[in-house]
Jmol script that loads the backbone (N, CA, C; Angstrom):
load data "model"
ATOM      1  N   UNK A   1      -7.734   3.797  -7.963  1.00  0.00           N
ATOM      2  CA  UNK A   1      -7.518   4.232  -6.598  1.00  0.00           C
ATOM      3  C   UNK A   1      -6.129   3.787  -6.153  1.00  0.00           C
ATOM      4  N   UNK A   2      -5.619   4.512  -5.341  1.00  0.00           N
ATOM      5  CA  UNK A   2      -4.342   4.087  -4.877  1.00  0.00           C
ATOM      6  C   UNK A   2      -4.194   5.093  -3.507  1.00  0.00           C
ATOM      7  N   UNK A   3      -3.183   4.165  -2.749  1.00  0.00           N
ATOM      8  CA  UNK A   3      -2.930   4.559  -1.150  1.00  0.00           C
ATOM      9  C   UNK A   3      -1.628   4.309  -1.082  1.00  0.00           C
ATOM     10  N   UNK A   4      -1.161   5.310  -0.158  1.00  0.00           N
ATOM     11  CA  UNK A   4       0.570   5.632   0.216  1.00  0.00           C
ATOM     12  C   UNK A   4       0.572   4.986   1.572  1.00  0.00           C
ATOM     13  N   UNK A   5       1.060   4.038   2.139  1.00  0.00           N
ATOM     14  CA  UNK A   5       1.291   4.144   3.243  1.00  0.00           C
ATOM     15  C   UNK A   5       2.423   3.627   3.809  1.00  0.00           C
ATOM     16  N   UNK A   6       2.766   4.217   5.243  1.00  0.00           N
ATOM     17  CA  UNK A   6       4.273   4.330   5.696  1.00  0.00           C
ATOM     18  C   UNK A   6       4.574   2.882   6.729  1.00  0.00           C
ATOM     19  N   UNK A   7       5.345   2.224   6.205  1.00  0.00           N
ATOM     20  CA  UNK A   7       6.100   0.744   7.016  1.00  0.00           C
ATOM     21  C   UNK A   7       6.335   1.211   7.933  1.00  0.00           C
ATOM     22  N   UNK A   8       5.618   0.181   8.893  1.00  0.00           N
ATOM     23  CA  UNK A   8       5.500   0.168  10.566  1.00  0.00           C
ATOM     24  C   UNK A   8       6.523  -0.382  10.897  1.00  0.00           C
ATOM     25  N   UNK A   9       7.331  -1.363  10.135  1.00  0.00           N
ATOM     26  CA  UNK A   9       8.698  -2.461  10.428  1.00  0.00           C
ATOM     27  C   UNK A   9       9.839  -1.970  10.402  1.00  0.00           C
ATOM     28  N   UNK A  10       9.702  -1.279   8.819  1.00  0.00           N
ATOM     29  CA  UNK A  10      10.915  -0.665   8.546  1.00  0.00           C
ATOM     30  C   UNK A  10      11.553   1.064   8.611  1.00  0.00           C
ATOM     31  N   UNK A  11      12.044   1.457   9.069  1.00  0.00           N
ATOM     32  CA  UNK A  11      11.933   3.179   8.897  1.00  0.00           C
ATOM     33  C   UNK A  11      12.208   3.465   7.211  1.00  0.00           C
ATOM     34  N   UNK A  12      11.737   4.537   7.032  1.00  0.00           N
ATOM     35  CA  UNK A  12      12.307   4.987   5.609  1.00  0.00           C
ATOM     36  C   UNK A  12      11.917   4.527   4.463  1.00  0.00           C
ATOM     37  N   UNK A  13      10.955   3.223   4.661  1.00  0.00           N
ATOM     38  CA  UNK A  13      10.028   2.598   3.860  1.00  0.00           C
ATOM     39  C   UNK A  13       8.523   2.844   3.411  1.00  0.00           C
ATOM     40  N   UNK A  14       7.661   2.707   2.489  1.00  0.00           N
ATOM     41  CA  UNK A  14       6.796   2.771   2.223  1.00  0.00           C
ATOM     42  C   UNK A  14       6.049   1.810   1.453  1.00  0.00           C
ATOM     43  N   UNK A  15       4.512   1.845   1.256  1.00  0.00           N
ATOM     44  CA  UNK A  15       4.236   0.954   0.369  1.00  0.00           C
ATOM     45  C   UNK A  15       2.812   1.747  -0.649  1.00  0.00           C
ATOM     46  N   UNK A  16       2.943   1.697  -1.930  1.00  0.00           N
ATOM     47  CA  UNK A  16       2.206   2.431  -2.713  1.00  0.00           C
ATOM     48  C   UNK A  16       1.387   1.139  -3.223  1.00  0.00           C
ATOM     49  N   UNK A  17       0.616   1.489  -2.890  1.00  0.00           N
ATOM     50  CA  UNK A  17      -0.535   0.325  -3.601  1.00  0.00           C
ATOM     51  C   UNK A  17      -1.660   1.086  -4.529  1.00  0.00           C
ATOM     52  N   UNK A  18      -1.480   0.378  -5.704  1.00  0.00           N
ATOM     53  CA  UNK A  18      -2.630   0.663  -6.412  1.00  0.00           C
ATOM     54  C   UNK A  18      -3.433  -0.054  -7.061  1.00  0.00           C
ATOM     55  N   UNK A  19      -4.466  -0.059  -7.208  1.00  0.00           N
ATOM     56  CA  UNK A  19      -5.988  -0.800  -7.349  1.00  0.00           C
ATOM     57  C   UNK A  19      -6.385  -0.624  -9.037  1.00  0.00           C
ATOM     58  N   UNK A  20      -5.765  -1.484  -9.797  1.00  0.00           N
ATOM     59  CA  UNK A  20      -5.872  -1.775 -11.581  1.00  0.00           C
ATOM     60  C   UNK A  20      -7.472  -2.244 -11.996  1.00  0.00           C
ATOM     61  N   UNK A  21      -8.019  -1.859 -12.640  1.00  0.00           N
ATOM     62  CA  UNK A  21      -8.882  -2.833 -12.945  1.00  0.00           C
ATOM     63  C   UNK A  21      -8.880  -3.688 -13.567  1.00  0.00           C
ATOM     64  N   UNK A  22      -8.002  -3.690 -14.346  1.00  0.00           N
ATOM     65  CA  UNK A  22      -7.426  -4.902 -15.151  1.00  0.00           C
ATOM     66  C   UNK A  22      -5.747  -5.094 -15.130  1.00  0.00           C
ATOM     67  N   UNK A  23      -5.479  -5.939 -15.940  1.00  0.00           N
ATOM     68  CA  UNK A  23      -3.887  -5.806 -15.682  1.00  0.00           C
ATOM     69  C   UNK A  23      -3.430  -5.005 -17.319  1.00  0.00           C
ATOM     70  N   UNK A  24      -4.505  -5.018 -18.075  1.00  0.00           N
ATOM     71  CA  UNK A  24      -3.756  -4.556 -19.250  1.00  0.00           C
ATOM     72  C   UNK A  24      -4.204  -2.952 -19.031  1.00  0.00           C
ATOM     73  N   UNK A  25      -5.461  -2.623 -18.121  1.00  0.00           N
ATOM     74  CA  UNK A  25      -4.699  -0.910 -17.623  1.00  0.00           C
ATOM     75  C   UNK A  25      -3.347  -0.864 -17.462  1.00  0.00           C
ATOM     76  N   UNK A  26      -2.492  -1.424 -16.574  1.00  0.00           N
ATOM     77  CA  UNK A  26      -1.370  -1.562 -15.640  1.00  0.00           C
ATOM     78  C   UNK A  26      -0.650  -0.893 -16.966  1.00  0.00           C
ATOM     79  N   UNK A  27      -0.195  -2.740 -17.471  1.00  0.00           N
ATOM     80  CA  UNK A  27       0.520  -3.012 -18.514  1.00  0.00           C
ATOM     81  C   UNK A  27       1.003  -2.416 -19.584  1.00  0.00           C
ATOM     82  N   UNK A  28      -0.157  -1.581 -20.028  1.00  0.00           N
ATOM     83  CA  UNK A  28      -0.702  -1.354 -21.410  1.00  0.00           C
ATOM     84  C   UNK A  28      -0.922   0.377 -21.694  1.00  0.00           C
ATOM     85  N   UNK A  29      -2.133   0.400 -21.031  1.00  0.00           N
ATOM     86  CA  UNK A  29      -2.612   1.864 -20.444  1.00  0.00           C
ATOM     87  C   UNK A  29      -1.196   2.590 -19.528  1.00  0.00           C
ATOM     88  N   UNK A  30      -0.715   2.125 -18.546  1.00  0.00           N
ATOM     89  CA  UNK A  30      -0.006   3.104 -18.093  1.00  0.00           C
ATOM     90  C   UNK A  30       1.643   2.734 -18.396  1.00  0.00           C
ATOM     91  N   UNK A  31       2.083   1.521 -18.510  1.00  0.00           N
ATOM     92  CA  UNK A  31       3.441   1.473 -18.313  1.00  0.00           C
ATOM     93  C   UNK A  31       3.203   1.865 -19.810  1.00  0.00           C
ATOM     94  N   UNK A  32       3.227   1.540 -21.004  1.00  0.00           N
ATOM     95  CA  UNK A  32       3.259   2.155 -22.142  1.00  0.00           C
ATOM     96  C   UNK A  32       2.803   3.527 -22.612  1.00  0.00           C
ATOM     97  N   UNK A  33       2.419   4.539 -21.604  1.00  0.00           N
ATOM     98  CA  UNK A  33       1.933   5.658 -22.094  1.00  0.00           C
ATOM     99  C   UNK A  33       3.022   6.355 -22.427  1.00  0.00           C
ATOM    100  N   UNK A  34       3.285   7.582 -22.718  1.00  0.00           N
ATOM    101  CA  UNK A  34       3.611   8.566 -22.635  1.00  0.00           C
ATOM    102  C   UNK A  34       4.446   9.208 -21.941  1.00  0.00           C
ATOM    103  N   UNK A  35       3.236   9.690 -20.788  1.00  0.00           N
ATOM    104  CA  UNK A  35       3.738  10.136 -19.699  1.00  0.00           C
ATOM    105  C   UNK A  35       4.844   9.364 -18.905  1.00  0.00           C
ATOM    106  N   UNK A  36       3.921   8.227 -18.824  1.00  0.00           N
ATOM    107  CA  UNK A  36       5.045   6.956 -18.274  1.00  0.00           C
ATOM    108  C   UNK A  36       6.481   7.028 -18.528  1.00  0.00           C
ATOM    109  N   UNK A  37       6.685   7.160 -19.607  1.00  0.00           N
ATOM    110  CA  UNK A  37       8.021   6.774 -20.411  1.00  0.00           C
ATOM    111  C   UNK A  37       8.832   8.162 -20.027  1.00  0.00           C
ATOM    112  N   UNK A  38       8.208   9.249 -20.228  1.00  0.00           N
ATOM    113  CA  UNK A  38       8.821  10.551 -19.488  1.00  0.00           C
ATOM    114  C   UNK A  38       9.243  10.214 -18.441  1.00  0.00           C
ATOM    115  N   UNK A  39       7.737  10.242 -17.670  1.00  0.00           N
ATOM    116  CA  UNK A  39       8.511  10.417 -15.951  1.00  0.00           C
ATOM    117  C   UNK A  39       9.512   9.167 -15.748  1.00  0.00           C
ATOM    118  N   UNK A  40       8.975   8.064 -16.291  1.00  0.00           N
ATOM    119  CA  UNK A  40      10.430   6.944 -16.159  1.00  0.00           C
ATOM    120  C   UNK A  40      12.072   7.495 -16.518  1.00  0.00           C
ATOM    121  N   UNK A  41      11.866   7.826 -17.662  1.00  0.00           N
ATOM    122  CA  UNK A  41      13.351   8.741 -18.013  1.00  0.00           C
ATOM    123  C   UNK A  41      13.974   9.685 -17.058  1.00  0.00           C
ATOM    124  N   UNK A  42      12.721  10.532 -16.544  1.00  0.00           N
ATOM    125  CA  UNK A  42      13.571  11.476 -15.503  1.00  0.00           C
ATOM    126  C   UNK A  42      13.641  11.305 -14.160  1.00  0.00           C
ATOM    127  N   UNK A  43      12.869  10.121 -13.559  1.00  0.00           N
ATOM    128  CA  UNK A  43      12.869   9.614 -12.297  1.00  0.00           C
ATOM    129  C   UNK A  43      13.806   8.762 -12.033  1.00  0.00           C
ATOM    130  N   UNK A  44      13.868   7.746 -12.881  1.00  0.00           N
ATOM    131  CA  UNK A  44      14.217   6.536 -12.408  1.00  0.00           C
ATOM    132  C   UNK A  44      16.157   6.043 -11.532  1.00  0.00           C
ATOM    133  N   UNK A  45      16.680   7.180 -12.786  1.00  0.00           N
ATOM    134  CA  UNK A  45      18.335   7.191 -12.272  1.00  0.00           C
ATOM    135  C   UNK A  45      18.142   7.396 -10.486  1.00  0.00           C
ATOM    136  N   UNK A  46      17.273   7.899 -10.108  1.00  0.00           N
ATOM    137  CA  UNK A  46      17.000   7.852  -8.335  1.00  0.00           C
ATOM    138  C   UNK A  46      16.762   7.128  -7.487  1.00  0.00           C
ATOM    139  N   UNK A  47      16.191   6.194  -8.216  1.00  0.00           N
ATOM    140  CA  UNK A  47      16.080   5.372  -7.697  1.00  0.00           C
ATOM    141  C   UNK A  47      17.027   3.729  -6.993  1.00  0.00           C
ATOM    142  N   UNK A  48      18.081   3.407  -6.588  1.00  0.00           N
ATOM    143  CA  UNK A  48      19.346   2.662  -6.462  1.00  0.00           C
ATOM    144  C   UNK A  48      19.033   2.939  -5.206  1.00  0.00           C
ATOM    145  N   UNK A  49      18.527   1.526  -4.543  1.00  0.00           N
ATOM    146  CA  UNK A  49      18.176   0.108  -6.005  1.00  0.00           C
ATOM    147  C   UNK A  49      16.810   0.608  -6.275  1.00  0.00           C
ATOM    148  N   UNK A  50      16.328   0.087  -7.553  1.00  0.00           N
ATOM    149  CA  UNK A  50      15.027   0.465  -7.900  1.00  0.00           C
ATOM    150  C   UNK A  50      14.086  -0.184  -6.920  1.00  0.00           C
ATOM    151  N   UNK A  51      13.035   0.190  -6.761  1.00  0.00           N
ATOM    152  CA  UNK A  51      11.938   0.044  -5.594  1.00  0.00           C
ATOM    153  C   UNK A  51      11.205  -1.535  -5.979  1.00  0.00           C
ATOM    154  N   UNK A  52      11.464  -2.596  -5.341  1.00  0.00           N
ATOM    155  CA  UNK A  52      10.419  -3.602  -5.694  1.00  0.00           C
ATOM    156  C   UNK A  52       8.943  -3.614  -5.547  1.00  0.00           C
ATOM    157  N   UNK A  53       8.530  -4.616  -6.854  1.00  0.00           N
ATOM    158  CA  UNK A  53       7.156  -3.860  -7.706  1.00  0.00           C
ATOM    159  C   UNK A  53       6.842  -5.081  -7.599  1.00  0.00           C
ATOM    160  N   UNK A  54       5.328  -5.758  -6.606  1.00  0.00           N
ATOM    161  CA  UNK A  54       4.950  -6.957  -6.458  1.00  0.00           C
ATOM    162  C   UNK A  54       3.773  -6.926  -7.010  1.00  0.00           C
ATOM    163  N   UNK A  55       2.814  -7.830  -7.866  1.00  0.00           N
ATOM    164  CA  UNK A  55       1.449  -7.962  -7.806  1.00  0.00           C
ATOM    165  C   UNK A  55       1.142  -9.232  -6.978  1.00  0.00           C
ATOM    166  N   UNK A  56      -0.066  -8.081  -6.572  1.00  0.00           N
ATOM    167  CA  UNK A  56      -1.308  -8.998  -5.244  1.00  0.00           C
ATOM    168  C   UNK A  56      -2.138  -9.640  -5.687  1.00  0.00           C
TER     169      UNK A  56
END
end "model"
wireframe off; spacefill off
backbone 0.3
color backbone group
């Protein structure tokens, strides 16, 4: 599960939260997939500065 929601503090900000069931889904399952590694390749140059990525 995961939720988008828009910063009340900051304009232009957001916060994507998503709900792992484990961390080696995260880890493992998604940062190592596939797809991952695609959409990382063609997304990421867009990102500057890249978006900070906290675990809760």
């Amino acid at each position: 599960m995961h939720q988008l929601k828009k910063c009340i503090e900051k304009e232009n900000k957001h916060i994507l939260l998503v709900n792992w069931e484990t961390i080696e889904d995260h880890e493992i399952g998604f940062r190592k997939s596939g797809e991952y590694q695609e959409w990382k390749a063609l997304l990421h140059h867009f990102n500057d500065p890249f978006p900070a990525v906290k675990a809760l």
